[in-house]
DRENPA-3360 file (N, C-alpha, C; in nm, 2 decimals, always signed):
BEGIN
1 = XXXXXXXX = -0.98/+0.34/+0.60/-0.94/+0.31/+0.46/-0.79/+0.34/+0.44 ~ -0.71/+0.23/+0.40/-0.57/+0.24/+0.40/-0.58/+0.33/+0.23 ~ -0.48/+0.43/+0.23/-0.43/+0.48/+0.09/-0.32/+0.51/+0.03 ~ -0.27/+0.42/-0.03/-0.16/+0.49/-0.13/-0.12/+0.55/-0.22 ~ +0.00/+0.61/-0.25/+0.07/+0.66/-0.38/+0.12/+0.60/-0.48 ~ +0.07/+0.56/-0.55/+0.17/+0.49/-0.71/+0.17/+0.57/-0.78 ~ +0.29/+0.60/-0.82/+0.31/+0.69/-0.99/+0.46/+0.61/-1.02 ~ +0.43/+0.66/-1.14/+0.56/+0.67/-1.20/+0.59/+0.76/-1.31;
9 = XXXXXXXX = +0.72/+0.77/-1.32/+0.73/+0.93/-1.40/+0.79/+0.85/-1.55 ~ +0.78/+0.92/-1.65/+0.81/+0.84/-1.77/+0.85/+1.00/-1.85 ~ +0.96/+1.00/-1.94/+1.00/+1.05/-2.02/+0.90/+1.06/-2.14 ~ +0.84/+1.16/-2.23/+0.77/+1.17/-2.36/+0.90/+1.23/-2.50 ~ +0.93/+1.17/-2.51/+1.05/+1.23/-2.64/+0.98/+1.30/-2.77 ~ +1.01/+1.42/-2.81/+0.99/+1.48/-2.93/+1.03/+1.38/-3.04 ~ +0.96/+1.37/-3.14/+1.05/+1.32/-3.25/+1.16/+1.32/-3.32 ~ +1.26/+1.45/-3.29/+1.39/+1.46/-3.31/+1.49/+1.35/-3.22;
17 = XXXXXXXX = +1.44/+1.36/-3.08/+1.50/+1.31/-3.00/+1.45/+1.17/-2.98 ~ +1.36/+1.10/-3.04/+1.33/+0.91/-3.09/+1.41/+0.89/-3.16 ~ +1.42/+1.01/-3.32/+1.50/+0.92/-3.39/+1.65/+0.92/-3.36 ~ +1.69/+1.01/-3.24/+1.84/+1.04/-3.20/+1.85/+0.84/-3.17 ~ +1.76/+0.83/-3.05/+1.76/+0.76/-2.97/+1.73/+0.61/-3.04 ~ +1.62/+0.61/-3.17/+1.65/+0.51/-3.27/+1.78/+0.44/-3.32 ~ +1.84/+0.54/-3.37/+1.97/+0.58/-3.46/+2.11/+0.49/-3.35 ~ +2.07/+0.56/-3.21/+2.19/+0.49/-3.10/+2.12/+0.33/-3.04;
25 = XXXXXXXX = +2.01/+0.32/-3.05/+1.99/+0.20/-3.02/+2.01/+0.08/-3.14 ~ +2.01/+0.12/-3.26/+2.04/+0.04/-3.37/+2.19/+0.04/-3.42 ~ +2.27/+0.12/-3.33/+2.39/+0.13/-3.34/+2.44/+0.04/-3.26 ~ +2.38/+0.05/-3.11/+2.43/-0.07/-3.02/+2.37/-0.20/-3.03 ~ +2.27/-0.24/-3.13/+2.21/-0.36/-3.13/+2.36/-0.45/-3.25 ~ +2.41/-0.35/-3.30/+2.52/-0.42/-3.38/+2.63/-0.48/-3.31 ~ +2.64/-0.47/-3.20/+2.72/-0.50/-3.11/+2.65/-0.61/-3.01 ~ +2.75/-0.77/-3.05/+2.68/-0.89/-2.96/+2.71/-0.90/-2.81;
33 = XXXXXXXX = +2.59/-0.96/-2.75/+2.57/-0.99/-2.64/+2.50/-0.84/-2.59 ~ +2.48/-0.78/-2.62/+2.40/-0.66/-2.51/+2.26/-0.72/-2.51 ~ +2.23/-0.67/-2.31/+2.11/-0.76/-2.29/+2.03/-0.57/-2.27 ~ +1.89/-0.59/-2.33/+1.82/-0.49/-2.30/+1.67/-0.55/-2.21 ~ +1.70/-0.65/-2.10/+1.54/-0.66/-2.06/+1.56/-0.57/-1.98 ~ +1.60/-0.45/-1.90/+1.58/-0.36/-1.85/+1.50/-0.28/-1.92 ~ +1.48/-0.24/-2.01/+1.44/-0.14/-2.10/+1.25/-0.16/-2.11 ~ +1.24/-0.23/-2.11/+1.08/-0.28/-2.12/+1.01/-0.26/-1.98;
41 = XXXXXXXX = +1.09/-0.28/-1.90/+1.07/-0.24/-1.75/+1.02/-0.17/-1.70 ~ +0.89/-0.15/-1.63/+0.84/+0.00/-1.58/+0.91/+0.04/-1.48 ~ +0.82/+0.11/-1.35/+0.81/+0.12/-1.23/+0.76/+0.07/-1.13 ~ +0.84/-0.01/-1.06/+0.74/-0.11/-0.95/+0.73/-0.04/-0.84 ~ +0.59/-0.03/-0.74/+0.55/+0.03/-0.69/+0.48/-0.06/-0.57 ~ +0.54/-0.10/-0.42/+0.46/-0.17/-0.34/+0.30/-0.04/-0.26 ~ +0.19/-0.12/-0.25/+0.12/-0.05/-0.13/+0.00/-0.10/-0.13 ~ -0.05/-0.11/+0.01/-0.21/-0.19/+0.05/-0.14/-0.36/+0.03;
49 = XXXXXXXX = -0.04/-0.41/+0.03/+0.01/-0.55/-0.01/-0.02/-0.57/-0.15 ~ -0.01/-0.47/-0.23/-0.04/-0.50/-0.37/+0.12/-0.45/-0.41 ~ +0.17/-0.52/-0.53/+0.28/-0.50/-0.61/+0.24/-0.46/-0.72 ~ +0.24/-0.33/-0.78/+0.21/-0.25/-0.90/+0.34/-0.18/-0.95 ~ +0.29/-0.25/-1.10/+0.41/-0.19/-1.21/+0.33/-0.13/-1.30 ~ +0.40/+0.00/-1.33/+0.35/+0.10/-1.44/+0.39/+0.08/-1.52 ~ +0.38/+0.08/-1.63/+0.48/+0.09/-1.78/+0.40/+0.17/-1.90 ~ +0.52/+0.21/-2.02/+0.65/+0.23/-2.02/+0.68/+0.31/-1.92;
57 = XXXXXXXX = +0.82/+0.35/-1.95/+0.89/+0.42/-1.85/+0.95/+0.57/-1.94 ~ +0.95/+0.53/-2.07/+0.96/+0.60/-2.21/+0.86/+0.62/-2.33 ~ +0.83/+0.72/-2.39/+0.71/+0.67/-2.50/+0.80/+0.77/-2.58 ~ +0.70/+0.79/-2.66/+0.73/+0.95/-2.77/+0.59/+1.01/-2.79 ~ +0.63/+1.13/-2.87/+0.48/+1.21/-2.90/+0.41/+1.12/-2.97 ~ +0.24/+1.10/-2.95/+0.16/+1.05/-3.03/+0.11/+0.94/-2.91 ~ +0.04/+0.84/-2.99/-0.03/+0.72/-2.93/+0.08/+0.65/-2.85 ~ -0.01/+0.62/-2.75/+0.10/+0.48/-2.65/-0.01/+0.42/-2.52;
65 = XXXXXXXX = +0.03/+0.29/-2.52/-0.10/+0.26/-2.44/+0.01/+0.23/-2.28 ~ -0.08/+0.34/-2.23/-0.03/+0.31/-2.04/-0.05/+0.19/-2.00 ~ -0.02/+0.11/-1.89/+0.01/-0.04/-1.83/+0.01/-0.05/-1.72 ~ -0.04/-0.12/-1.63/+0.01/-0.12/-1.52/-0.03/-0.31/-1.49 ~ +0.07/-0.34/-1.43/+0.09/-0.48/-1.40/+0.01/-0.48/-1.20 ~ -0.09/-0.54/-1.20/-0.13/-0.54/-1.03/-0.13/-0.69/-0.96 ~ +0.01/-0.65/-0.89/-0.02/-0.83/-0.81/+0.00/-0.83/-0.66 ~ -0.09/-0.94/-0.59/-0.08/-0.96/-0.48/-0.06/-1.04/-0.42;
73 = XXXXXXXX = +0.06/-1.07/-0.32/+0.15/-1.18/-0.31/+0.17/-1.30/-0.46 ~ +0.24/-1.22/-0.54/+0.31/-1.23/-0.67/+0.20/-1.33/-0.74 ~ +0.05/-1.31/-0.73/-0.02/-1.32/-0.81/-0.11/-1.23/-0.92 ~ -0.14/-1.25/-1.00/-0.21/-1.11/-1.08/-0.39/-1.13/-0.98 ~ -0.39/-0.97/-0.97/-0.53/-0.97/-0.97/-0.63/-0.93/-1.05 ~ -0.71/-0.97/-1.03/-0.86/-1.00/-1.18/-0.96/-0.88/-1.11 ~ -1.02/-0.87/-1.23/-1.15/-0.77/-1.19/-1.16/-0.66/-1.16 ~ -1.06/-0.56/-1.19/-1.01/-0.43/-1.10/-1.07/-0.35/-1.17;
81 = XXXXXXXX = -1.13/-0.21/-1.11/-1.20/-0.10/-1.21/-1.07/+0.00/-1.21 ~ -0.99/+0.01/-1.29/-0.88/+0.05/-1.29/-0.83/+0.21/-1.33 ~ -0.81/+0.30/-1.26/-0.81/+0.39/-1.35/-0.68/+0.50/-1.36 ~ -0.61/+0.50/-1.46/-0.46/+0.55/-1.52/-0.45/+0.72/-1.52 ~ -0.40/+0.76/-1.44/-0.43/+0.94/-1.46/-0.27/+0.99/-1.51 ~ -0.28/+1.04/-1.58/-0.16/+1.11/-1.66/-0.14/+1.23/-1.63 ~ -0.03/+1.26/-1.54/+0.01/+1.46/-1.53/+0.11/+1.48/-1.59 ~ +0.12/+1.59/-1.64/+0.24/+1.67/-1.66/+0.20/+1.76/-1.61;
89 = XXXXXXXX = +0.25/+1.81/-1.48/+0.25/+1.96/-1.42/+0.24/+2.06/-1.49 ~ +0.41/+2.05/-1.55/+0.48/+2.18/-1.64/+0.36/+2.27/-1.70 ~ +0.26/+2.16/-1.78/+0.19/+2.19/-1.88/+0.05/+2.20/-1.85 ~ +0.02/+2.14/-1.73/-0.08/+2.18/-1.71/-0.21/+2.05/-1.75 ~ -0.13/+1.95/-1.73/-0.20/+1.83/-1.83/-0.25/+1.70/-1.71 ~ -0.36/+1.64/-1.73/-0.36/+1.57/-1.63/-0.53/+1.49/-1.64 ~ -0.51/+1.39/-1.74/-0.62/+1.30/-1.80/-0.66/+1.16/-1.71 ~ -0.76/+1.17/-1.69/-0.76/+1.03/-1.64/-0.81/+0.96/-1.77;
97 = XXXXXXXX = -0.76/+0.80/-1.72/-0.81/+0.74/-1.82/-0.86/+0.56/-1.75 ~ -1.00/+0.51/-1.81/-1.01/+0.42/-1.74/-0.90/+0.30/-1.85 ~ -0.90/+0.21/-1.74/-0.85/+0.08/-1.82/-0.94/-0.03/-1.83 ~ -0.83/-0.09/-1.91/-0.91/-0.26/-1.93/-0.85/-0.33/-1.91 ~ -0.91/-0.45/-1.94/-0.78/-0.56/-1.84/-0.76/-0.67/-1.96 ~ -0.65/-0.65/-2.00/-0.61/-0.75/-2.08/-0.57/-0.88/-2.10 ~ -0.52/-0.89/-1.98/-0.50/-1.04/-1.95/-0.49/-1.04/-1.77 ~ -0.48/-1.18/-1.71/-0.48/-1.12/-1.60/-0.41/-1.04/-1.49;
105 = XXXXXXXX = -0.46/-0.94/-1.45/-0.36/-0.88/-1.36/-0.33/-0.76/-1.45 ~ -0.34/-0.74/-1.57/-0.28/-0.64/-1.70/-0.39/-0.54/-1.75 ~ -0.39/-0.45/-1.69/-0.46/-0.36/-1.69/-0.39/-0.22/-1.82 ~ -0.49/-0.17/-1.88/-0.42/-0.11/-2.02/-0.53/+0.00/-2.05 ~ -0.43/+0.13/-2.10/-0.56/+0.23/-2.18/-0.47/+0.34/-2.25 ~ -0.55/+0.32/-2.42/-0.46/+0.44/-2.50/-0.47/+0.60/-2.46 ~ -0.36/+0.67/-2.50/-0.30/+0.76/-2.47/-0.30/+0.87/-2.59 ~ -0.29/+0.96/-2.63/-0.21/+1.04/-2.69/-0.11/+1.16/-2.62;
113 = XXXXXXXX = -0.01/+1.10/-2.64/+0.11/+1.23/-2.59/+0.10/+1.34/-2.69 ~ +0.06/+1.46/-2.65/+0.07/+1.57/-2.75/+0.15/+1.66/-2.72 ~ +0.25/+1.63/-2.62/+0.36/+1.73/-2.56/+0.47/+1.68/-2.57 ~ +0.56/+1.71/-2.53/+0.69/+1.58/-2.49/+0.69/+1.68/-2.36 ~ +0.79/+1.62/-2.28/+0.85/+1.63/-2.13/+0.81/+1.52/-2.01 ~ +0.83/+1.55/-1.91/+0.84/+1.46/-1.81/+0.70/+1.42/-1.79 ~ +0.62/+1.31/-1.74/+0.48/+1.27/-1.70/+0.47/+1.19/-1.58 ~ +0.38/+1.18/-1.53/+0.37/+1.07/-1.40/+0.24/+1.01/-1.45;
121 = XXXXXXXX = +0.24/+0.88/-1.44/+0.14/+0.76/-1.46/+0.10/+0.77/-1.26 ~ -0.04/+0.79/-1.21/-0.08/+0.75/-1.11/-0.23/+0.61/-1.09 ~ -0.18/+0.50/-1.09/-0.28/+0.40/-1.11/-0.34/+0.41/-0.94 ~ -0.49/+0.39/-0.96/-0.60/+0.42/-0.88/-0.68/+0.27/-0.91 ~ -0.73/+0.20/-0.74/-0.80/+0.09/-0.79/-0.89/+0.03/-0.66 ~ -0.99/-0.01/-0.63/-1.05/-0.05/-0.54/-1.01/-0.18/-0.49 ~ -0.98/-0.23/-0.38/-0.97/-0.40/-0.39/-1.05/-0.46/-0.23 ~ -1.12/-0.50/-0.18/-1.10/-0.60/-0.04/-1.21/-0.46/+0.04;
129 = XXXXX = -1.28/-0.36/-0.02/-1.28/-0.22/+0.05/-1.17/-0.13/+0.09 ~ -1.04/-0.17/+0.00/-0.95/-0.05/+0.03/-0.94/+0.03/-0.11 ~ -0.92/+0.16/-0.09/-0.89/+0.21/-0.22/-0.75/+0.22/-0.25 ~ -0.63/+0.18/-0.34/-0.51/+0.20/-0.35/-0.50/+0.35/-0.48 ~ -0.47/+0.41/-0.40/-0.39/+0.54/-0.49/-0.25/+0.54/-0.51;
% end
């Protein structure tokens, strides 16, 4: 059984520091031509020949729904029992959570951040008899 590692680590912001971050992003949206598709962007993550993206890469405290995009040879795959595990070390925190598939290949499941600091998204999934971690 081949096994891999996908995570991705994602920032949780206190509320003071959203609306810092509100405040500077609606400052620079006043200014033309800035391109932000970087920003929506998770973490891409190759292994088992599957191409997996996590997303966000940012949230804040409260609700946010984790993401992960699963493709193989740059197609989405269907049917995956998908499951989203959330750590924060620091804290001691570390939820799994199953997903669903929202469209194809788009696998999804709500969240509540009740901390802020650093997190790792680790997507878990069976495919072909391989397990990808």
């Amino acid at each position: 059984m081949a096994v891999a590692v996908l995570s991705a680590e994602m920032k949780v912001m206190n509320a003071k520091n959203a609306r810092r971050m509100t405040a500077i992003i609606l400052f620079l949206s006043l200014i033309p031509a800035v391109s932000w598709a970087h920003e929506a962007e998770g973490t891409v993550e190759e292994a088992g020949g599957f191409t997996v993206e996590a997303f966000p890469s940012t949230a804040s405290q409260g609700a946010a729904n984790i993401e992960a995009r699963i493709e193989k040879n740059e197609t989405p795959v269907t049917g995956l029992n998908v499951t989203l595990t959330v750590d924060n070390h620091d804290k001691g925190i570390s939820d799994a959570l199953a997903a669903i598939e929202t469209e194809p290949g788009h696998y999804s499941a709500a969240y509540k951040f009740t901390t802020y600091g650093a997190y790792e998204v680790h997507v878990e999934f069976s495919a072909d008899g391989t397990e990808i971690r």
